[in-house]
Biopython code that builds the backbone (N, CA, C, O; Angstrom):
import numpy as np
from Bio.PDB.StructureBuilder import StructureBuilder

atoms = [
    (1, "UNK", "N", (0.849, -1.178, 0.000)),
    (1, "UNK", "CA", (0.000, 0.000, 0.000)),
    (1, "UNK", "C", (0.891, 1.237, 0.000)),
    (1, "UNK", "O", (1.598, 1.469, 0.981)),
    (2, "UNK", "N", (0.885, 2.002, -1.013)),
    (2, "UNK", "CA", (1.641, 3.683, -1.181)),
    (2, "UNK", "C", (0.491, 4.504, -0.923)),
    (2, "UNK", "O", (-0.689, 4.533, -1.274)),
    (3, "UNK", "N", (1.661, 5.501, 0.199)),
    (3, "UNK", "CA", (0.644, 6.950, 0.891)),
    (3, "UNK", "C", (0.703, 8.022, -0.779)),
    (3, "UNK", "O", (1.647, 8.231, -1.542)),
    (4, "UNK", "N", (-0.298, 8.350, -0.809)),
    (4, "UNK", "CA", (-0.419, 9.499, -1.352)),
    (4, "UNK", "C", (0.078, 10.520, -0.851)),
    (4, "UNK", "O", (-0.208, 10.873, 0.293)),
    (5, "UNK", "N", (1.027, 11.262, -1.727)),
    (5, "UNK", "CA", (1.399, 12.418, -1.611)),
    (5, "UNK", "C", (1.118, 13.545, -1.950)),
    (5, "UNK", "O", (1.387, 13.366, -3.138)),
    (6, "UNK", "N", (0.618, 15.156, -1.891)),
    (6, "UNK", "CA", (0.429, 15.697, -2.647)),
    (6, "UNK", "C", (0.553, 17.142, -2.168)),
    (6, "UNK", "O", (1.016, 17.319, -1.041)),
    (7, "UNK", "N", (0.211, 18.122, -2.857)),
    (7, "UNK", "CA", (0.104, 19.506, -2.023)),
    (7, "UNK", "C", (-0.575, 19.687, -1.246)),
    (7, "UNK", "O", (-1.603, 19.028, -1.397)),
    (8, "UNK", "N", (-0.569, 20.297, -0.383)),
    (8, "UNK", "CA", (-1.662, 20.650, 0.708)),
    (8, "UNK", "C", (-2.022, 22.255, 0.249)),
    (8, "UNK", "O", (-1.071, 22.801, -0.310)),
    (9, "UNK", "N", (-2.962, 22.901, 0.364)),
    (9, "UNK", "CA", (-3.681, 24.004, -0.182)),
    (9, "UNK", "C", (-4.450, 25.118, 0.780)),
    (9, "UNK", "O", (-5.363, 24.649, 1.460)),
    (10, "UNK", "N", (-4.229, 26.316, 0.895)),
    (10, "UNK", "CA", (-4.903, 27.129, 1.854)),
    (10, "UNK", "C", (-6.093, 26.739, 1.901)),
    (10, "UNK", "O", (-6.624, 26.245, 2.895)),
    (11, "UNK", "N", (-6.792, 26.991, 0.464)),
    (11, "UNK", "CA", (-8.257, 27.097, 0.237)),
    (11, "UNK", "C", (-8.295, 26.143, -1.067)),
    (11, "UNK", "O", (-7.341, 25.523, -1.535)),
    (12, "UNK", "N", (-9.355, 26.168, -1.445)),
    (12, "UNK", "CA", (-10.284, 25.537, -3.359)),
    (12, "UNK", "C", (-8.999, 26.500, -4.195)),
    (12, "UNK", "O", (-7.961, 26.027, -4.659)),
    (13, "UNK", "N", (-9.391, 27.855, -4.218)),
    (13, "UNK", "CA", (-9.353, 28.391, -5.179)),
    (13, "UNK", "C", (-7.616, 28.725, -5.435)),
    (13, "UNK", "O", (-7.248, 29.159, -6.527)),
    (14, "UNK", "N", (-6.624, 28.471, -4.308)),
    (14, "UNK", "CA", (-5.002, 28.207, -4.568)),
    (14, "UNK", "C", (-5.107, 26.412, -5.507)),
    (14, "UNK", "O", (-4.553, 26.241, -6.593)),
    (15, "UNK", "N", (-5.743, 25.528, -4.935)),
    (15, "UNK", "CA", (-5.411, 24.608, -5.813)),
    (15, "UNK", "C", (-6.543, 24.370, -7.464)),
    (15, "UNK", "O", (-6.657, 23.312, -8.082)),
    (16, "UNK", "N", (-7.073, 25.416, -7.735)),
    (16, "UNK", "CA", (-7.542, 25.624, -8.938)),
    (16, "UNK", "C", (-7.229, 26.320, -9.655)),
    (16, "UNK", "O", (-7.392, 25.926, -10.810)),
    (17, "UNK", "N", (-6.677, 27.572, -9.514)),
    (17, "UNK", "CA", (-6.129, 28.483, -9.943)),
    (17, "UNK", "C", (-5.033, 28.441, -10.500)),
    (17, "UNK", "O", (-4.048, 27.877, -10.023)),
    (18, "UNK", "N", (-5.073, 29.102, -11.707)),
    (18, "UNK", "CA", (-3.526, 28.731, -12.404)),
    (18, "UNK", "C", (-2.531, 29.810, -12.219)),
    (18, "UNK", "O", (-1.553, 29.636, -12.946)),
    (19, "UNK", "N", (-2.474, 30.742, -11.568)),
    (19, "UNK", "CA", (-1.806, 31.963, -11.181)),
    (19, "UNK", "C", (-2.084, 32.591, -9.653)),
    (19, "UNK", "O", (-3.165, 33.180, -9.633)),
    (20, "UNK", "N", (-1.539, 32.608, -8.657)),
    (20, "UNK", "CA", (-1.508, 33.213, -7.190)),
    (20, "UNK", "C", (-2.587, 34.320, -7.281)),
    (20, "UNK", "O", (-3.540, 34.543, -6.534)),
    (21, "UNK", "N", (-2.154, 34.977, -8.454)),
    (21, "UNK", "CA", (-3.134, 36.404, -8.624)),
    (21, "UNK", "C", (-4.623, 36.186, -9.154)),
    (21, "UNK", "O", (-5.467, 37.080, -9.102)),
    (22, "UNK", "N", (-4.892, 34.762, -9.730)),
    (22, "UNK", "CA", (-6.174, 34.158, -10.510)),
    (22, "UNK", "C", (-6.630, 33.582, -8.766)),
    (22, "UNK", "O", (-7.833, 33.652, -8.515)),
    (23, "UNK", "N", (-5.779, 33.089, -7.732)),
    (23, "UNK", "CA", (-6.605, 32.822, -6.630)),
    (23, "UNK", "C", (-7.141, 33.574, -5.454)),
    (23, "UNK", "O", (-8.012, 33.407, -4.600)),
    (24, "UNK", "N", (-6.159, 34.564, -5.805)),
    (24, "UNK", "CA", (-6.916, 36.016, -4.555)),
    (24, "UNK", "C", (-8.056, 36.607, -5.174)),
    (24, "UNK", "O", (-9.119, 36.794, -4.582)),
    (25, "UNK", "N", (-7.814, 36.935, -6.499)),
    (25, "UNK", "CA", (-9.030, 37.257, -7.454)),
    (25, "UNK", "C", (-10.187, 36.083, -7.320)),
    (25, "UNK", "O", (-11.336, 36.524, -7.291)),
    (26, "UNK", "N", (-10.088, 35.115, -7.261)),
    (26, "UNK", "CA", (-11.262, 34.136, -7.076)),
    (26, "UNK", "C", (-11.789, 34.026, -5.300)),
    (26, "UNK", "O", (-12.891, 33.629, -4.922)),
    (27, "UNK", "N", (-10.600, 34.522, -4.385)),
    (27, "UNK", "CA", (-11.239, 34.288, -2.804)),
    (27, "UNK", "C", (-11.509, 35.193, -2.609)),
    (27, "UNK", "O", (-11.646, 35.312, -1.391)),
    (28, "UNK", "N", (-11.811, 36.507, -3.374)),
    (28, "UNK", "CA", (-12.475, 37.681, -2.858)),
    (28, "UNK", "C", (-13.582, 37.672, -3.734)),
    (28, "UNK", "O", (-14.584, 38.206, -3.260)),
    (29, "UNK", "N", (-13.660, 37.336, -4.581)),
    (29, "UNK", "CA", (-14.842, 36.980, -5.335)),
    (29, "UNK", "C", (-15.836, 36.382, -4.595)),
    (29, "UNK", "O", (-16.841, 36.973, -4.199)),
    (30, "UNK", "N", (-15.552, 35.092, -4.378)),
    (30, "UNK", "CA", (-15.961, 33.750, -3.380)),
    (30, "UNK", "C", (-16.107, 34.732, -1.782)),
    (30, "UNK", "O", (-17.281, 34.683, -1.414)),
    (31, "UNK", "N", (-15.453, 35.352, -1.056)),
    (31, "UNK", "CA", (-15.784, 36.063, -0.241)),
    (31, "UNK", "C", (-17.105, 36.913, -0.279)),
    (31, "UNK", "O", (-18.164, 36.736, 0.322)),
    (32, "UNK", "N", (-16.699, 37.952, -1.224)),
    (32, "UNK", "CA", (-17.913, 38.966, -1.448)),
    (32, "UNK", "C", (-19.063, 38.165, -1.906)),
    (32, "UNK", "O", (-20.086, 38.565, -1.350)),
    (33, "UNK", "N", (-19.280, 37.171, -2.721)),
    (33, "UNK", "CA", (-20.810, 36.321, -2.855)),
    (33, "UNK", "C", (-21.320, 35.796, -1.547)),
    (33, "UNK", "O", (-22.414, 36.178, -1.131)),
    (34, "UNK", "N", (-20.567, 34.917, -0.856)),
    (34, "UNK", "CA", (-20.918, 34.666, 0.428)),
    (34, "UNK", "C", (-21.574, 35.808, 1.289)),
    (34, "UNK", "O", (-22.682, 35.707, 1.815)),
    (35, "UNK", "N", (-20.647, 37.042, 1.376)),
    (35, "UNK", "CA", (-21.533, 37.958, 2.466)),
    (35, "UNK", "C", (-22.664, 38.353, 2.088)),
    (35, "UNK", "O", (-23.581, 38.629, 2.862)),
    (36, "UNK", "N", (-22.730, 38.438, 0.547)),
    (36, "UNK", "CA", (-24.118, 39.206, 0.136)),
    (36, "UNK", "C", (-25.433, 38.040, 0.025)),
    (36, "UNK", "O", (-26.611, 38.329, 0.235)),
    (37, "UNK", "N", (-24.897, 36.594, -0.375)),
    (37, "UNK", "CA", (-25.567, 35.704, 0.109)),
    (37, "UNK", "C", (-26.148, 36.044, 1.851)),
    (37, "UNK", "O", (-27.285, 36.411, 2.148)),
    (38, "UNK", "N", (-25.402, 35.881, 2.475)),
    (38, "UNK", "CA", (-25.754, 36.372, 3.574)),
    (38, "UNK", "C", (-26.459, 37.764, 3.769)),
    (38, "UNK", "O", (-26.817, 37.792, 4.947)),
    (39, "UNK", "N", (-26.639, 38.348, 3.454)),
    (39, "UNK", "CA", (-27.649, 39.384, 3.972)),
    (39, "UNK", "C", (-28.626, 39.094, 3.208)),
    (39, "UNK", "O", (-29.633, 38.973, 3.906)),
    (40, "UNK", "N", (-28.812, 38.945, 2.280)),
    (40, "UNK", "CA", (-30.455, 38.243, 1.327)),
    (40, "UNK", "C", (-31.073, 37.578, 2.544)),
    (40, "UNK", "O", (-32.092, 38.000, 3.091)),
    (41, "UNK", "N", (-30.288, 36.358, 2.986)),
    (41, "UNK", "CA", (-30.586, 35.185, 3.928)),
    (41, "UNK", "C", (-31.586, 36.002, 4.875)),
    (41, "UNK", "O", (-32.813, 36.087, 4.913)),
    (42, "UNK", "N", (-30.433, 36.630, 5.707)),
    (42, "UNK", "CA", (-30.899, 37.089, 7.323)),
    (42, "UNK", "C", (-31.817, 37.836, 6.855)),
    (42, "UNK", "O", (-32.776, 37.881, 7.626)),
    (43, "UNK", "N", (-32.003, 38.707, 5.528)),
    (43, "UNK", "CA", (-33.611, 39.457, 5.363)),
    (43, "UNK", "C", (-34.945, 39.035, 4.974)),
    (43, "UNK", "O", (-36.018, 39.637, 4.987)),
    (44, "UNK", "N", (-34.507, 37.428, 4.498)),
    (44, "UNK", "CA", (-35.317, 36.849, 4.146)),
    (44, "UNK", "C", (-35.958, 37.189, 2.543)),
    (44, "UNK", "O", (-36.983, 36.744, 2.026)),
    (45, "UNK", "N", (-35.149, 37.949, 2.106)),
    (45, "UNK", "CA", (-35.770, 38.090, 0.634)),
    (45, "UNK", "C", (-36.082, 37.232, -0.526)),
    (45, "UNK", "O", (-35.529, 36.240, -1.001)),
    (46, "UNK", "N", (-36.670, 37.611, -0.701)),
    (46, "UNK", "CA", (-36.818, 36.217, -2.283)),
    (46, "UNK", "C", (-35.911, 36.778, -2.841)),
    (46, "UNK", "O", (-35.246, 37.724, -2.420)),
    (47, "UNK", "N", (-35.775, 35.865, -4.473)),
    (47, "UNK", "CA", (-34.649, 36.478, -5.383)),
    (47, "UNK", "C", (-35.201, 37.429, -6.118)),
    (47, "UNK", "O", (-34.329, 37.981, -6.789)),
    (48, "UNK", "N", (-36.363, 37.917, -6.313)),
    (48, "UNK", "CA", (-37.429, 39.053, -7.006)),
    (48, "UNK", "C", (-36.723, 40.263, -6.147)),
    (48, "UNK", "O", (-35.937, 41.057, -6.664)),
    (49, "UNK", "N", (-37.072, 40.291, -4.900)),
    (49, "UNK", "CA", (-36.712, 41.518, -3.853)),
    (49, "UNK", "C", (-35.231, 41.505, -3.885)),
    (49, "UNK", "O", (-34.739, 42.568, -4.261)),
    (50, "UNK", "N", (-34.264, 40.397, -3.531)),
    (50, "UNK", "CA", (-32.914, 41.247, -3.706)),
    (50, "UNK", "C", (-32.756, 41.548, -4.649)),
    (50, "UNK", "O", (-32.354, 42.711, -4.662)),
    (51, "UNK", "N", (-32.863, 41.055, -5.750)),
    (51, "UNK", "CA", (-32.403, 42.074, -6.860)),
    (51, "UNK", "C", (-33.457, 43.024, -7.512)),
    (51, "UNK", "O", (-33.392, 43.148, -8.735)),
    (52, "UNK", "N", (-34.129, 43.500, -7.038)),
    (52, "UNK", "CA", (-34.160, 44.795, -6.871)),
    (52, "UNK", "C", (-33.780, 45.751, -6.101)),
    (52, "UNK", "O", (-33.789, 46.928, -6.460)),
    (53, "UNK", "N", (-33.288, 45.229, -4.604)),
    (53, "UNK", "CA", (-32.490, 45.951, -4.234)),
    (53, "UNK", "C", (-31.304, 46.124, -4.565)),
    (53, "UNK", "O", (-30.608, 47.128, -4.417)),
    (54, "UNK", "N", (-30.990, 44.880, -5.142)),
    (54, "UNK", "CA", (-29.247, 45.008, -5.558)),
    (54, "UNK", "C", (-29.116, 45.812, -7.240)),
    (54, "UNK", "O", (-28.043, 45.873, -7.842)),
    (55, "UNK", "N", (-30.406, 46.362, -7.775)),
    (55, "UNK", "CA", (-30.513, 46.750, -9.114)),
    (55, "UNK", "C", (-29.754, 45.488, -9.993)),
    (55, "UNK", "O", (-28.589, 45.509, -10.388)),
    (56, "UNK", "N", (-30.314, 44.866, -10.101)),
    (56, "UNK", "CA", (-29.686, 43.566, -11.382)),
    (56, "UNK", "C", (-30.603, 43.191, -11.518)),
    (56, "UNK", "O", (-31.494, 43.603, -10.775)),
    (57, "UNK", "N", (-30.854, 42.386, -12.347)),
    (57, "UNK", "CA", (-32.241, 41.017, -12.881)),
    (57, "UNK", "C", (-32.457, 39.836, -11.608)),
    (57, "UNK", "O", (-31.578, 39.585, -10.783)),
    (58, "UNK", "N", (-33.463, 39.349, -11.631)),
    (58, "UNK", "CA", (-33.299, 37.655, -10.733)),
    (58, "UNK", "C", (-32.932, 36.764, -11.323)),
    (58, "UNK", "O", (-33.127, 35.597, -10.982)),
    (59, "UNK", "N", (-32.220, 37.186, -12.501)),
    (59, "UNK", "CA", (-31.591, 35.636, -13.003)),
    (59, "UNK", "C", (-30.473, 35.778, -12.756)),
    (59, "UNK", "O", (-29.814, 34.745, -12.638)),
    (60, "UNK", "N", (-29.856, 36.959, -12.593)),
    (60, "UNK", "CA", (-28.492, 37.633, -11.870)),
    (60, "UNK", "C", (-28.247, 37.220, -10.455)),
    (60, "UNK", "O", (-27.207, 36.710, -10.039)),
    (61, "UNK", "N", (-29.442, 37.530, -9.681)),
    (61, "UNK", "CA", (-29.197, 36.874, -7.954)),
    (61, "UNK", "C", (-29.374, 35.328, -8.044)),
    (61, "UNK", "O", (-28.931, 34.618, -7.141)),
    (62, "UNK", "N", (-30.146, 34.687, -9.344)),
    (62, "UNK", "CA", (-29.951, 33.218, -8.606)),
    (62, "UNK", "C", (-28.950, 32.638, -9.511)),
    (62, "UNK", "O", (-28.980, 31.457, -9.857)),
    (63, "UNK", "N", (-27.979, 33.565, -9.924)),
    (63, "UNK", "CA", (-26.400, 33.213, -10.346)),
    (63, "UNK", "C", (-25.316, 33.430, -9.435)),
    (63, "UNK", "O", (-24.129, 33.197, -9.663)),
    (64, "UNK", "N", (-25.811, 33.891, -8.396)),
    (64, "UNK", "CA", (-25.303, 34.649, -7.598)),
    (64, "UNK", "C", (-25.280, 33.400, -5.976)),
    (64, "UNK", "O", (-24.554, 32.663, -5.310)),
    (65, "UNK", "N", (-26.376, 33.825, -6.083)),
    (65, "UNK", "CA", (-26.959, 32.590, -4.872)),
    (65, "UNK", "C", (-26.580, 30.438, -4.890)),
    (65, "UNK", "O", (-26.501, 29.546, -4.045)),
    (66, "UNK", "N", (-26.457, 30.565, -6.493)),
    (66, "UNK", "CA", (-25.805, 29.820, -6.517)),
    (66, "UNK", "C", (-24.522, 29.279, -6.552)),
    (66, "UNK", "O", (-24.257, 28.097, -6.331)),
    (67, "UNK", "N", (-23.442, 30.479, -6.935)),
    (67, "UNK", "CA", (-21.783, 30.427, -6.859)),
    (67, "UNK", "C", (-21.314, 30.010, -7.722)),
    (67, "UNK", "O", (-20.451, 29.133, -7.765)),
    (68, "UNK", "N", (-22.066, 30.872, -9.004)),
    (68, "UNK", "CA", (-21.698, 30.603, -10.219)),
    (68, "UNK", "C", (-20.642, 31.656, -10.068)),
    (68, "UNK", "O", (-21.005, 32.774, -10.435)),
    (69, "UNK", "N", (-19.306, 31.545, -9.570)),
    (69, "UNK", "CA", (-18.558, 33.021, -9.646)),
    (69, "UNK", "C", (-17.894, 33.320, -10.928)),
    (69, "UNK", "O", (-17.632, 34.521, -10.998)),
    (70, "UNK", "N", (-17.445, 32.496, -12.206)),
    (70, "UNK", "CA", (-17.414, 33.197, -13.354)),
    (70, "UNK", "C", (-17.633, 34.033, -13.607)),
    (70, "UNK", "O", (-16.825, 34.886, -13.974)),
    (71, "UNK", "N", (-19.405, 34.228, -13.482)),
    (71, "UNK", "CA", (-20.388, 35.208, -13.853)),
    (71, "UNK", "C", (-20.340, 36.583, -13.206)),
    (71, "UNK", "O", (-21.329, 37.290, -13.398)),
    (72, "UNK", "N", (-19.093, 37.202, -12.280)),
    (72, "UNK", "CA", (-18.718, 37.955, -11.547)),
    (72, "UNK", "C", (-17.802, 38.253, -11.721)),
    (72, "UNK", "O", (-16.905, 37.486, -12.070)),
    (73, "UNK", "N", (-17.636, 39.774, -11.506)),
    (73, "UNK", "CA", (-16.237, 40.295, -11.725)),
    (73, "UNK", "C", (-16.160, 40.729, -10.285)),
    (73, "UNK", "O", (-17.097, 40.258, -9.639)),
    (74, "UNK", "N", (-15.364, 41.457, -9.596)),
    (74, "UNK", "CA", (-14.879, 42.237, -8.264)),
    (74, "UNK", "C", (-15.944, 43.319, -8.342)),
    (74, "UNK", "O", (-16.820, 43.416, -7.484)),
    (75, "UNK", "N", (-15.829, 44.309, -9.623)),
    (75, "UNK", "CA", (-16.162, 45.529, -9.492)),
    (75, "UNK", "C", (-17.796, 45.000, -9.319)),
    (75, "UNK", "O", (-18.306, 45.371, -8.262)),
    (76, "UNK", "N", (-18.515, 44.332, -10.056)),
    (76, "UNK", "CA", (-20.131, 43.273, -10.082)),
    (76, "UNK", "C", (-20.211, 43.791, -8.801)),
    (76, "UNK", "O", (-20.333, 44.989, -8.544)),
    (77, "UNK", "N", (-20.123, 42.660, -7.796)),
    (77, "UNK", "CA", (-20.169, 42.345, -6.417)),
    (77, "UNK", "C", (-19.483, 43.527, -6.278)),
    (77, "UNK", "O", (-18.929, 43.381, -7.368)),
    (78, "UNK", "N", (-19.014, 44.623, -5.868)),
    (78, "UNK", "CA", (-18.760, 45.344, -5.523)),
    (78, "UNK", "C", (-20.025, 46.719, -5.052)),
    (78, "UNK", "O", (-20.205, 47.278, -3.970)),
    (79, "UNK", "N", (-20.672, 46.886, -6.318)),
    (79, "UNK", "CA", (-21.716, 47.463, -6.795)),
    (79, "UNK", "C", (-23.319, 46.725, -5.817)),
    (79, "UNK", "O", (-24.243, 47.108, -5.099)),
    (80, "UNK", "N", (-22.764, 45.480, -6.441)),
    (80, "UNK", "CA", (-23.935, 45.129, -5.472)),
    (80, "UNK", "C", (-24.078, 44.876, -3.797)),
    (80, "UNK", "O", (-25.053, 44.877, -3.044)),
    (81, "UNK", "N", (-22.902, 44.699, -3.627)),
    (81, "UNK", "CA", (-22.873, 45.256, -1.935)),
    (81, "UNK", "C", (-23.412, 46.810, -1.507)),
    (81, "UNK", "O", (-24.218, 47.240, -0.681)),
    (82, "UNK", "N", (-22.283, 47.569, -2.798)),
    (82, "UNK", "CA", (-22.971, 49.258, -2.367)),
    (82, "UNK", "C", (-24.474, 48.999, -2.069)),
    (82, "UNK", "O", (-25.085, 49.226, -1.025)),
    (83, "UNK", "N", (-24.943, 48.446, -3.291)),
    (83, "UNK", "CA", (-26.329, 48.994, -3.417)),
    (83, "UNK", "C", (-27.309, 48.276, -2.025)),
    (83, "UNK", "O", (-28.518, 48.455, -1.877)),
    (84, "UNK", "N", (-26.637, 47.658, -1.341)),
    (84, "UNK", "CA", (-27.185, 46.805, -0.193)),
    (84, "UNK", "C", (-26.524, 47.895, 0.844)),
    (84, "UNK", "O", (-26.574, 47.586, 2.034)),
    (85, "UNK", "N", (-26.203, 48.548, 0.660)),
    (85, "UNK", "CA", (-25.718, 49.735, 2.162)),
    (85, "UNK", "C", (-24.973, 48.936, 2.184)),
    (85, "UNK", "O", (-25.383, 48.385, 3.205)),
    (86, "UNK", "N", (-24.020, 48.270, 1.841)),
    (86, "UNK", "CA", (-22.449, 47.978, 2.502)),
    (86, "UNK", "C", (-21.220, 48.528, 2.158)),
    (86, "UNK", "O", (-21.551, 49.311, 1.267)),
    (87, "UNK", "N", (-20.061, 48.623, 2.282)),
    (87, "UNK", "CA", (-19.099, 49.077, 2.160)),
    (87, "UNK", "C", (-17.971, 47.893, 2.337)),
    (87, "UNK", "O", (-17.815, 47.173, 3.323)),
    (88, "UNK", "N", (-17.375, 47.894, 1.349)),
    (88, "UNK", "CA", (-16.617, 46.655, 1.219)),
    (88, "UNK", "C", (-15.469, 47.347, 1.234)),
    (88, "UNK", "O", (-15.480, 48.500, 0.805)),
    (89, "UNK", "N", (-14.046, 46.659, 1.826)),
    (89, "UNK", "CA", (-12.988, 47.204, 2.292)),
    (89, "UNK", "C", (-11.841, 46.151, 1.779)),
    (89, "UNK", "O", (-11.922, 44.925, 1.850)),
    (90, "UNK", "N", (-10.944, 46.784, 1.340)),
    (90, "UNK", "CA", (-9.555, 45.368, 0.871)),
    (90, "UNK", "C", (-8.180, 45.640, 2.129)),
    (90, "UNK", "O", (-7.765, 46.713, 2.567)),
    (91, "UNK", "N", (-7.895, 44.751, 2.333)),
    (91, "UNK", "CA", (-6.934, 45.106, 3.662)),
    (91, "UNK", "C", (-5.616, 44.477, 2.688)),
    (91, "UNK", "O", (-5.882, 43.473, 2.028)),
    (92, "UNK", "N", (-4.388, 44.977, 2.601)),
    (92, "UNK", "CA", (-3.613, 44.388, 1.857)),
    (92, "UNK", "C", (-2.124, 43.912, 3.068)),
    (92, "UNK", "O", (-1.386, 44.580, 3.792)),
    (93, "UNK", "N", (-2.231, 42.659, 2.803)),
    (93, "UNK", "CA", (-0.886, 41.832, 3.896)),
    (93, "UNK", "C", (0.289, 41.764, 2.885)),
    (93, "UNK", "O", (0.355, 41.568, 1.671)),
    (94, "UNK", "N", (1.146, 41.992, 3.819)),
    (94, "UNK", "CA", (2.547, 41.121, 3.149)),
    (94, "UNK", "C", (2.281, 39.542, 2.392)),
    (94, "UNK", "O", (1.431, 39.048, 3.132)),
    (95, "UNK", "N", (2.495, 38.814, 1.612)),
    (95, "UNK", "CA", (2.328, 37.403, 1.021)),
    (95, "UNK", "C", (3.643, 36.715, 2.017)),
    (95, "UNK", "O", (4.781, 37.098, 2.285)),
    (96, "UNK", "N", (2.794, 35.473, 2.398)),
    (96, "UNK", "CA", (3.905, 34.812, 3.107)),
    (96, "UNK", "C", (4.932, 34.055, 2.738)),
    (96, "UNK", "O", (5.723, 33.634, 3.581)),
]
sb = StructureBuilder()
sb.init_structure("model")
sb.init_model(0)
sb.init_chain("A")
sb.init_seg("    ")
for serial, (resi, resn, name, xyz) in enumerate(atoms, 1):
    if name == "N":
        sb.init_residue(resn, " ", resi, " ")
    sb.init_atom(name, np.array(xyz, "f"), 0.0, 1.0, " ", f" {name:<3s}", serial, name[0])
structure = sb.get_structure()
């Protein structure tokens, strides 16, 4: 019997990603859907009502709701947090 060896990975999106900069770009992506997932949640909105609050279509929030993140750019989700009263913030670290 041979152990498997292999990389071990912060997150999904370091071992999918074909560039360091294609995986921060995908975990802030993947970040920002999650929170805004989350406030739909806790308000209980259908996908009709958030996106009208978020100004997009509902075929947009249930692309959204589902984690289709392709379908997203930064600046997207960016916009649509504004438009939810949030304020989204980038904190920038040293890379380890």
């Amino acid at each position: 019997m041979s152990k498997k060896t292999g990389k071990r990975f912060a997150n999904v999106w370091d071992a999918i990603a074909e560039t360091p900069e294609e995986a921060v770009n995908l975990t802030l992506r993947s970040d920002l859907m999650d929170e805004i997932e989350a406030v739909v949640g806790k308000n209980g909105w259908t996908q009709a009502e958030a996106a009208k609050r978020c100004g997009v279509s509902q075929p947009r929030i249930n692309d959204l709701l589902r984690g289709r993140i392709s379908r997203f750019s930064l600046d997207a989700l960016v916009n649509i947090a504004s438009a939810l009263g949030r304020k989204v913030r980038i904190i920038l670290h040293e890379a380890a």
